[in-house]
LUMLUMMAR-362173 format. One line per 5 residues: for each residue x, y, z of C-alpha. Coordinates in nm, 2 decimals, padded with zeros to 4 digits. Layout:
! residues N
X/Y/Z | ...
! end
This chain:
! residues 318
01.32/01.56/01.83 | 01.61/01.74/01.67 | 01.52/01.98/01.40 | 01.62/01.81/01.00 | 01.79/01.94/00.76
01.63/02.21/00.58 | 01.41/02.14/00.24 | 01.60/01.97/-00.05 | 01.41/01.86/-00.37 | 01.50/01.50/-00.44
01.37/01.27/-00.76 | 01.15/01.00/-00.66 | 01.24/00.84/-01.00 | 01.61/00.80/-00.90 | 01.63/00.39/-00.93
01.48/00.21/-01.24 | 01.30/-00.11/-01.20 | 01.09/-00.37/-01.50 | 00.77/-00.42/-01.48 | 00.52/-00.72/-01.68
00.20/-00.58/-01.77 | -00.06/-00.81/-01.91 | -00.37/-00.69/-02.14 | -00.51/-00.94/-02.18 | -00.38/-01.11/-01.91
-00.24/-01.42/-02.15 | -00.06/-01.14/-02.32 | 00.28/-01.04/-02.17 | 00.48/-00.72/-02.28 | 00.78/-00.65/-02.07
00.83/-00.25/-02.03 | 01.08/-00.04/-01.90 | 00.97/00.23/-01.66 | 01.02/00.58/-01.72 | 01.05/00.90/-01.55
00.72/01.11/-01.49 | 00.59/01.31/-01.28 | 00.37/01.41/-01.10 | 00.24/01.09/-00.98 | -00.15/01.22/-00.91
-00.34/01.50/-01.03 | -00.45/01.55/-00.64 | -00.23/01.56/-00.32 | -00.16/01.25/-00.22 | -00.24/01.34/00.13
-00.59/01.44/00.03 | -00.59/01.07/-00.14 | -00.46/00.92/00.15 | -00.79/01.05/00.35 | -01.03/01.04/00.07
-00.93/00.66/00.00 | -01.22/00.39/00.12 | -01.21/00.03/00.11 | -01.53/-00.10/-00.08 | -01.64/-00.47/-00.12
-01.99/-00.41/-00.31 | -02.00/-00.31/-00.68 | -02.24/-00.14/-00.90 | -02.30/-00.25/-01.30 | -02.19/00.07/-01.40
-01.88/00.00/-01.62 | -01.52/00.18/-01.61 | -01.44/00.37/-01.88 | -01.25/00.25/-02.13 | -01.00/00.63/-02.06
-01.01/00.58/-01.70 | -00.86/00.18/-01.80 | -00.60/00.35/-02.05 | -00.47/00.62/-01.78 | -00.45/00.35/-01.48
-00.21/00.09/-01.75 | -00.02/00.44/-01.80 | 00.06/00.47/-01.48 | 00.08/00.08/-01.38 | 00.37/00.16/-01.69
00.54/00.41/-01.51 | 00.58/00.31/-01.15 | 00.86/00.40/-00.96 | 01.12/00.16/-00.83 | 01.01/-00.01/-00.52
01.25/00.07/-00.20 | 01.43/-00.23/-00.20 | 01.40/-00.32/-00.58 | 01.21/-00.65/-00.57 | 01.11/-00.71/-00.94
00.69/-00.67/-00.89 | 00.46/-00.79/-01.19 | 00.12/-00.60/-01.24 | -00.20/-00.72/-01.42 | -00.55/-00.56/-01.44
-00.75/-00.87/-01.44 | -01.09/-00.88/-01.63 | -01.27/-01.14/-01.44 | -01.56/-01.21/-01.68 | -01.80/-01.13/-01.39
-02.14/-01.00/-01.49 | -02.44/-00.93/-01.26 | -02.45/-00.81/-00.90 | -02.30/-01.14/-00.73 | -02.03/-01.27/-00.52
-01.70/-01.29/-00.71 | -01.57/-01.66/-00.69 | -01.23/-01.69/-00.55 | -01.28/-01.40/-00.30 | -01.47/-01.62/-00.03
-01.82/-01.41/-00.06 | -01.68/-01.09/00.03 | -01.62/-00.90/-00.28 | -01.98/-00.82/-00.54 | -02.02/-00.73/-00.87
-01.68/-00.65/-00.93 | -01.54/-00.74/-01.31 | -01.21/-00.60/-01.31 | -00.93/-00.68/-01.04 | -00.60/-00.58/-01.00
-00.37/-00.80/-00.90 | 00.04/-00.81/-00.84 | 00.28/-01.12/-00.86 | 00.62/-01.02/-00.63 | 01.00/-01.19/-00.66
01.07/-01.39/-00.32 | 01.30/-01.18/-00.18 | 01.40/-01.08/00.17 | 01.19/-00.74/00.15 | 00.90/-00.85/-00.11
00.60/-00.77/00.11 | 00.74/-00.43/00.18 | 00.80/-00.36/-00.16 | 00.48/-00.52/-00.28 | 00.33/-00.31/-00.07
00.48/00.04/-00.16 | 00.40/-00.02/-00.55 | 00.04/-00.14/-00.49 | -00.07/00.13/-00.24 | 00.14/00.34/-00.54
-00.19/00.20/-00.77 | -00.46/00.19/-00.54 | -00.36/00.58/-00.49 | -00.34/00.64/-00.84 | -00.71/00.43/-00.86
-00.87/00.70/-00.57 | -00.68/00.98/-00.81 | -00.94/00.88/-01.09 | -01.22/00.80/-00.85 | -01.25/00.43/-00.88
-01.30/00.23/-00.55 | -01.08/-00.07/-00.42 | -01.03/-00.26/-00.14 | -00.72/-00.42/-00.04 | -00.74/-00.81/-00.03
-00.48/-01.06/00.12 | -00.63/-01.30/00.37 | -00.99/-01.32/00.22 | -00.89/-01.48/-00.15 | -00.86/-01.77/-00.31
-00.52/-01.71/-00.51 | -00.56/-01.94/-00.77 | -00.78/-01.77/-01.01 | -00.51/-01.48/-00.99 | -00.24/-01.70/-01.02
-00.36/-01.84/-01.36 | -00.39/-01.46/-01.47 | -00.08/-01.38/-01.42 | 00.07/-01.71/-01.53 | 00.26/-01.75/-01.15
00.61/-01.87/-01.13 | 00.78/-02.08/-00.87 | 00.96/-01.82/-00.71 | 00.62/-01.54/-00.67 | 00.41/-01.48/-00.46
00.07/-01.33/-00.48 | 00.04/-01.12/-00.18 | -00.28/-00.91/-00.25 | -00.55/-00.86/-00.50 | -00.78/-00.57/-00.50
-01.14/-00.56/-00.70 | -01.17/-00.19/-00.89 | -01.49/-00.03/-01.03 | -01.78/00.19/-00.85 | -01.89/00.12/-00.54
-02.30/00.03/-00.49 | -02.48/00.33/-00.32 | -02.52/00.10/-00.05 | -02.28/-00.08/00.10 | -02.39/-00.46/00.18
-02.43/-00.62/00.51 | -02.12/-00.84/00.43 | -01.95/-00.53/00.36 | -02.13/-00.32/00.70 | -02.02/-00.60/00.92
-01.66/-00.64/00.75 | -01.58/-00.27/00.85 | -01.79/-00.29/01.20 | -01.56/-00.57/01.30 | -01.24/-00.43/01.23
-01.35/-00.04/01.34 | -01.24/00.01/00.98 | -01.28/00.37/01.04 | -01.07/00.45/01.36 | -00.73/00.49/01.34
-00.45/00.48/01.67 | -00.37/00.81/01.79 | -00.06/00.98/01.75 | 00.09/00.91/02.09 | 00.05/00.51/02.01
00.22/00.51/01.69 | 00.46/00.79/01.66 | 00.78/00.85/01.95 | 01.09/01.08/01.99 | 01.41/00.95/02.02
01.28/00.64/02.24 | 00.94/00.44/02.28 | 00.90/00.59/02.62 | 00.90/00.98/02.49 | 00.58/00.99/02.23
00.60/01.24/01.97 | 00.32/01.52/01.96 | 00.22/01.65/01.60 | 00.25/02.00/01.67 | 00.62/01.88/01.77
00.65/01.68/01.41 | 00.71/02.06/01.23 | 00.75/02.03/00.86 | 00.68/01.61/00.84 | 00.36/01.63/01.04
00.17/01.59/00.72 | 00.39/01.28/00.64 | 00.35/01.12/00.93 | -00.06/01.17/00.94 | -00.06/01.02/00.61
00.14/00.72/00.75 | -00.14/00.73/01.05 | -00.44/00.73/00.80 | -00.28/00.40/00.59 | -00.50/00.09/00.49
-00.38/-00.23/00.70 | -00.51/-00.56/00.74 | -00.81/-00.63/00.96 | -00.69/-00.21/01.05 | -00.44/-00.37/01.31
-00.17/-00.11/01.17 | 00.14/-00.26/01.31 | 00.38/00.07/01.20 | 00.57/00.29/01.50 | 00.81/00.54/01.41
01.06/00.68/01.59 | 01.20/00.99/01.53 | 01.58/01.15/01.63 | 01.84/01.38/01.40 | 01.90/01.14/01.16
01.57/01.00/01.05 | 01.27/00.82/01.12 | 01.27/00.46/01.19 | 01.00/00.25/01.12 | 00.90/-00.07/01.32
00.64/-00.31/01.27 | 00.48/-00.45/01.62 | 00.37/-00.81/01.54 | -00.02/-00.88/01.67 | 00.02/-01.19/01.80
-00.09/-01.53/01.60 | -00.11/-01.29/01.35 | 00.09/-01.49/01.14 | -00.14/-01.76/01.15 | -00.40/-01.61/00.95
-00.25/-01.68/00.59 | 00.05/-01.86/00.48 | 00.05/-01.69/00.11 | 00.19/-01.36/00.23 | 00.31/-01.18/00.54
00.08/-00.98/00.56 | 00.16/-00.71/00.80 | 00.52/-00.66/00.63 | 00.29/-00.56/00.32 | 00.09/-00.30/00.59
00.46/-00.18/00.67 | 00.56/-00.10/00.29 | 00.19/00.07/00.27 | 00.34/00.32/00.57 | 00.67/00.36/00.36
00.45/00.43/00.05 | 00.26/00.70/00.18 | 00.52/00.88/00.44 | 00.75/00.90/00.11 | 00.53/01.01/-00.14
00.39/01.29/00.09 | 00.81/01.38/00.22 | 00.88/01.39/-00.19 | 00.60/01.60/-00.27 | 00.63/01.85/00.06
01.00/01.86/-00.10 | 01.13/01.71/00.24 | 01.52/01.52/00.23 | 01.54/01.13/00.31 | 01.56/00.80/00.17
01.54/00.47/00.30 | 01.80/00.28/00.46 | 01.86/00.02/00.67 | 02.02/00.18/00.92 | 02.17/00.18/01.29
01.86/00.28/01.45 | 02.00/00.36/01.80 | 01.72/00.28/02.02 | 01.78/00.06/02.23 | 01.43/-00.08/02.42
01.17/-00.21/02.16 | 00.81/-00.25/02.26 | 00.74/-00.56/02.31 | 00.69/-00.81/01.98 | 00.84/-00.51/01.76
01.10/-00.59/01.50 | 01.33/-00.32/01.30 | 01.22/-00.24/00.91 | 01.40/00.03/00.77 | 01.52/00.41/00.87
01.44/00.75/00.64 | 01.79/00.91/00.67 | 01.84/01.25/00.61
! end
């Protein structure tokens, strides 16, 4: 891969973008976003590994500062990639006891508080749906509070009602957020045993040099080997992680290869597009924060076999 450019600082707060908080969630207060920075009090890399998906919740409440910090940050997000107006709500549920949480199909316990994001149709919604609510479940790992991503497994109409839907959003994903049981449950054991939730592809799967027939080794990634780990390490649904990069002297371009039926699964969301702006999410905060040059672009990505059922996303341009 040809060597990049040489370290530039760029502002991750460049674009500006509104977001609709609700507290309560009949309440609605539209606020601007501002710059601040940084994002985390840790790396994001060492979130990016420390981050768990949990479906079993202890009694033990949030505190009311850890509450107050998270509506700070849901306040201060960054603009998405592609600008899709995203709305935001930290849903109190009303849940008490140790039981299944209605509307999430027996998988989630216990949980009271749920956060939940309504996104703008739009031709790159998922992806951008997906940048600003990996942004929060980050930020969630950041002040050790366990989530777990939700899109297929939900009933969307509780949420919907929360966030008083409109005709033209979508609820892609939800995610319960609390403390995680000392225990995990056997719904929970056999949810992660049957997706291998804890193996991830190796590099030479996801990650190619100027074509998909040349992978790309990480000692040859130099300076965005970090980057691209942290793309490697991402969250995805049912952990089919559909991202593969290629690399060449202008950028990385990122693909999404389609499992098939895939598509099949839910009709509310897309949801592999959403694992795709979950790769963009964490490739760019960990590039921003390394002090790395790029942005995202759609792009002329100049190579010219695909894999098979892969489609184009977007490039990170020098």
């Amino acid at each position: 891969m040809a060597k990049p450019p040489a370290k530039k600082t760029f502002n991750l707060f460049a674009g500006q973008m509104r977001l609709t908080l609700f507290l309560p969630a009949t309440d609605e207060m539209e606020l601007p976003l501002t710059e601040k920075s940084p994002l985390f009090d840790a790396p994001v890399a060492g979130l990016v590994k420390a981050r768990r998906s949990f479906r079993s919740y202890s009694q033990e409440p949030v505190e009311q500062e850890k509450l107050d910090a998270l509506i700070g940050f849901m306040q201060n997000l960054p603009a998405a990639p592609f600008g899709t107006p995203v709305r935001f709500a930290l849903c109190d549920m009303g849940h008490k006891g140790p039981g299944r949480i209605p509307g999430t199909y027996g998988m989630i316990k216990g949980a009271r508080w749920f956060l939940a994001g309504a996104a703008q149709n739009s031709p790159m919604d998922m992806e951008d749906f997906g940048w600003l609510f990996e942004c929060i479940i980050l930020r969630c790992t950041d002040l050790m509070m366990d989530t777990c991503w939700m899109g297929a497994t939900i009933n969307r109409g509780p949420f919907a009602q929360k966030l008083n839907l409109r005709p033209d959003e979508t609820i892609p994903a939800v995610s319960p957020l609390g403390y995680r049981t000392t225990r995990r449950s056997l719904t929970d054991a056999v949810a992660r045993m049957s997706v291998r939730a804890a193996s991830r592809k190796p590099w030479h799967e996801l990650f190619f040099d100027e074509t998909f027939d040349a992978p790309l080794k990480e000692q040859g990634a130099g300076q965005w080997a970090i980057a691209l780990e942290s793309v490697r390490l991402g969250p995805s649904a049912t952990n089919r992680q559909p991202w593969r990069v290629v690399g060449n002297s202008n950028g990385f371009h990122f693909f999404c290869q389609r499992f098939p039926g895939y598509d099949k699964i839910t009709k509310s969301a897309d949801m592999q597009r959403i694992d795709m702006g979950i790769a963009m999410c964490h490739f760019e905060l960990v590039a921003r924060e390394e002090g790395l040059p790029g942005a995202w672009k759609k792009a002329s990505h100049g190579v010219e076999k695909l894999l098979p059922r892969t489609e184009y996303t977007v490039s990170w341009i020098f």
